[in-house]
C-alpha positions as a LaTeX table, in Angstrom:
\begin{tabular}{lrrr}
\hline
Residue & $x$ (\AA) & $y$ (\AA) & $z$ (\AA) \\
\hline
Unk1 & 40.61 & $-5.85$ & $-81.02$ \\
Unk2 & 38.93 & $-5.26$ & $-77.42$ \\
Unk3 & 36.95 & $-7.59$ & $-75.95$ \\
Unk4 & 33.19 & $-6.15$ & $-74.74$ \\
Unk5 & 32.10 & $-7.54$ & $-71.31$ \\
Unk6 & 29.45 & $-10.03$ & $-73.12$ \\
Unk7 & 32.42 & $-11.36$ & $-75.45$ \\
Unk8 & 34.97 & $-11.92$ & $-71.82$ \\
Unk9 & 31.91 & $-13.36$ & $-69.97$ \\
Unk10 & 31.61 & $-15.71$ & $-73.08$ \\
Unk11 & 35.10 & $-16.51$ & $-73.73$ \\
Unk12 & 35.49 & $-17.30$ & $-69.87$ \\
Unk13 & 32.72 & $-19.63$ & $-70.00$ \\
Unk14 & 34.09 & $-21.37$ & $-72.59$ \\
Unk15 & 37.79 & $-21.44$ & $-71.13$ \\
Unk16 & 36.07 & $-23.10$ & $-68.21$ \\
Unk17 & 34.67 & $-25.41$ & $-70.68$ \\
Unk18 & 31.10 & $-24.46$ & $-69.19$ \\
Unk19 & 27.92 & $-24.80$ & $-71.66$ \\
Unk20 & 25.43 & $-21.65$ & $-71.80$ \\
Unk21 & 22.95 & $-24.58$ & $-69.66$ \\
Unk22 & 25.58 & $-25.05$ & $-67.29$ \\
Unk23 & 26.27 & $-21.32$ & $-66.39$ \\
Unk24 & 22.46 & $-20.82$ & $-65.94$ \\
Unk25 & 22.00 & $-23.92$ & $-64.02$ \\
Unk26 & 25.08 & $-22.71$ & $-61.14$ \\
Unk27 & 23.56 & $-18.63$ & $-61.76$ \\
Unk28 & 20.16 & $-20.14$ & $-60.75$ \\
Unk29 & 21.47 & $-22.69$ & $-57.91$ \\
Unk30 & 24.30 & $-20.53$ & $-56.64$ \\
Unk31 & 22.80 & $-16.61$ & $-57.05$ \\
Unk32 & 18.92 & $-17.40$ & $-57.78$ \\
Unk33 & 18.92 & $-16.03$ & $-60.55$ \\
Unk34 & 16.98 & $-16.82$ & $-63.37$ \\
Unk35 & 18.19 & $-16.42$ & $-66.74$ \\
Unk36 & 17.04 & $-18.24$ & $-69.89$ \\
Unk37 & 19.62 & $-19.43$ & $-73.18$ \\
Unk38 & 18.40 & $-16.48$ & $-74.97$ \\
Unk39 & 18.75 & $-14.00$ & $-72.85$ \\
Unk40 & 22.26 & $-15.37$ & $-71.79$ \\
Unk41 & 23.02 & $-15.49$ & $-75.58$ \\
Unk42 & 21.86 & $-11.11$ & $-75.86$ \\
Unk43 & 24.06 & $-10.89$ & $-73.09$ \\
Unk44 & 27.48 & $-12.61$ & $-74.32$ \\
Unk45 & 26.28 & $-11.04$ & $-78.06$ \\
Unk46 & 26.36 & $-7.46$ & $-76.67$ \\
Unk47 & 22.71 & $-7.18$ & $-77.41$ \\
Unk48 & 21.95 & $-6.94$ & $-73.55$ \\
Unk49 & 23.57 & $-5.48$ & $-70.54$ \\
Unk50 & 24.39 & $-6.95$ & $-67.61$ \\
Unk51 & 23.38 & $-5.93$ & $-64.36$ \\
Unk52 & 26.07 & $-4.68$ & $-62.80$ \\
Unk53 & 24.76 & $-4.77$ & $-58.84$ \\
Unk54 & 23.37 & $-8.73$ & $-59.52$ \\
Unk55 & 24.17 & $-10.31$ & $-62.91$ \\
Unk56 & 28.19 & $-9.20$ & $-62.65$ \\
Unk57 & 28.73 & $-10.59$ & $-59.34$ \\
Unk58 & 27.24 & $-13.59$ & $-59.88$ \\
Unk59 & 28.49 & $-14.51$ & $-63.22$ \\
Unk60 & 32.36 & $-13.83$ & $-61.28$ \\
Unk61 & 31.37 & $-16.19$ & $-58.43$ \\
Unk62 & 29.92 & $-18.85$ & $-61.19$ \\
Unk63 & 33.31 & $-18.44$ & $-63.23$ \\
Unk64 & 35.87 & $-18.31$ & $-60.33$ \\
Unk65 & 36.99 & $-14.65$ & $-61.25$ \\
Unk66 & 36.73 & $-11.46$ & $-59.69$ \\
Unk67 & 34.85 & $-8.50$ & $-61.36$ \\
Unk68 & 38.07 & $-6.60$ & $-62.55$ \\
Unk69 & 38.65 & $-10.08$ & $-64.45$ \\
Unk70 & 35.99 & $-8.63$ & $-66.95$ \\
Unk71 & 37.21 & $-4.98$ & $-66.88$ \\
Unk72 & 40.47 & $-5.81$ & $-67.97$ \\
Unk73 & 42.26 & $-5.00$ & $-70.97$ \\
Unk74 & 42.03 & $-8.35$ & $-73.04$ \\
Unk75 & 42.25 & $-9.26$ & $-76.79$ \\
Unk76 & 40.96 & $-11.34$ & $-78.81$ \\
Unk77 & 42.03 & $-14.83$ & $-79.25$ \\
Unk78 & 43.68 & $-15.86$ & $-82.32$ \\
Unk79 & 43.04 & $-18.74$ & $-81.79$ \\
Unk80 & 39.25 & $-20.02$ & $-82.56$ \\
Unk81 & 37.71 & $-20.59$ & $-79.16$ \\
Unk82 & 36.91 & $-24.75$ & $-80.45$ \\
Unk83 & 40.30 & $-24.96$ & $-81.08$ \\
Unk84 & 41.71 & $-23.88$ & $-77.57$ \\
Unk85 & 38.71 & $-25.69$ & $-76.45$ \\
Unk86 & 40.03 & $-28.85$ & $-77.46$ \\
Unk87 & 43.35 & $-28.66$ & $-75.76$ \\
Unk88 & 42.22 & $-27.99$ & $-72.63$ \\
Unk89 & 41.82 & $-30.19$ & $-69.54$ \\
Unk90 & 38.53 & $-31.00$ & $-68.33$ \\
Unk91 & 37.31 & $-28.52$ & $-65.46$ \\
Unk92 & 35.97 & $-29.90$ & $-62.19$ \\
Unk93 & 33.96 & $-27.94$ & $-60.22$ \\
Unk94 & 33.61 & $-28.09$ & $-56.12$ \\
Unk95 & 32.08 & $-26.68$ & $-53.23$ \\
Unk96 & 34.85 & $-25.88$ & $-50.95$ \\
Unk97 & 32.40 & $-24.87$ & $-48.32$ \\
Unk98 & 31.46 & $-28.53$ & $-48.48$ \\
Unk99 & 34.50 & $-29.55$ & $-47.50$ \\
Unk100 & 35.97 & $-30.49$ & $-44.21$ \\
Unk101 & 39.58 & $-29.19$ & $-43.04$ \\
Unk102 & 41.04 & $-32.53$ & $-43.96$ \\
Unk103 & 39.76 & $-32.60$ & $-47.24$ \\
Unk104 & 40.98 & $-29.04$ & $-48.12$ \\
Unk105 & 44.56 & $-30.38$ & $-46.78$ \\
Unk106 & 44.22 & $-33.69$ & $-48.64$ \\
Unk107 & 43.25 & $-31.63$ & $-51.94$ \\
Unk108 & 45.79 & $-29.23$ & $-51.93$ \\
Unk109 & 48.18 & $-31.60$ & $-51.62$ \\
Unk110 & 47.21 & $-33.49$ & $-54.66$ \\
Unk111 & 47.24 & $-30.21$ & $-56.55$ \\
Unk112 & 50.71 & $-29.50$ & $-55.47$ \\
Unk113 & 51.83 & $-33.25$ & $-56.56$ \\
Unk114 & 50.14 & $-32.71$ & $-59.45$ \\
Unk115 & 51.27 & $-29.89$ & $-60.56$ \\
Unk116 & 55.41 & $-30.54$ & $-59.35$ \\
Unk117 & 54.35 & $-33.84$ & $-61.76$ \\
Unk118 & 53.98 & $-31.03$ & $-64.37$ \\
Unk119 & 56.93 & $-29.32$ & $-64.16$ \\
\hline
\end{tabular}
């Protein structure tokens, strides 16, 4: 089964671990855009569209993906969200425009260690 847009804009959100109040909080912070629980609910329901020349953009920049991300062929998961929910890491979420050179450098290297830790 195909996902719509609302139902990949939802399932991303929840992949990032990201609560409806969160997504509005960074849409109004990062995008100013203002956007209550209901009408973010329409949207991820089907029940509303999203603007494609504001809304779109902003909800890619909020969830780290780019706006073919949500044009994609994707399925369903068979999984219920909760449960996928559950065995995921917690998400972190930074400015890198915040950040200095050095702390760009001194992140990526504990990504790599982290991730050779991994493997």
């Amino acid at each position: 089964m195909a996902f719509s847009l609302g139902q990949r804009l939802r399932a991303t959100r929840k992949l990032l671990g990201m609560t409806q109040e969160q997504a509005i909080e960074q849409l109004e912070i990062r995008y100013d855009i203002i956007m209550s629980q209901q009408t973010l609910s329409t949207i991820e329901n089907g029940k509303r569209k999203v603007d494609a020349e504001r809304e779109l953009p902003a909800f890619a920049g909020v969830y780290g993906r780019s706006i073919d991300y949500f044009y994609e062929t994707l399925k369903l998961l068979s999984t219920p969200p909760s449960l996928v929910l559950a065995k995921s890491k917690p998400t972190i979420t930074v400015d890198l425009d915040a950040l200095t050179h050095r702390d760009k450098l001194e992140l990526a290297v504990e990504l790599i260690h982290h991730v050779l830790q991994e493997t």
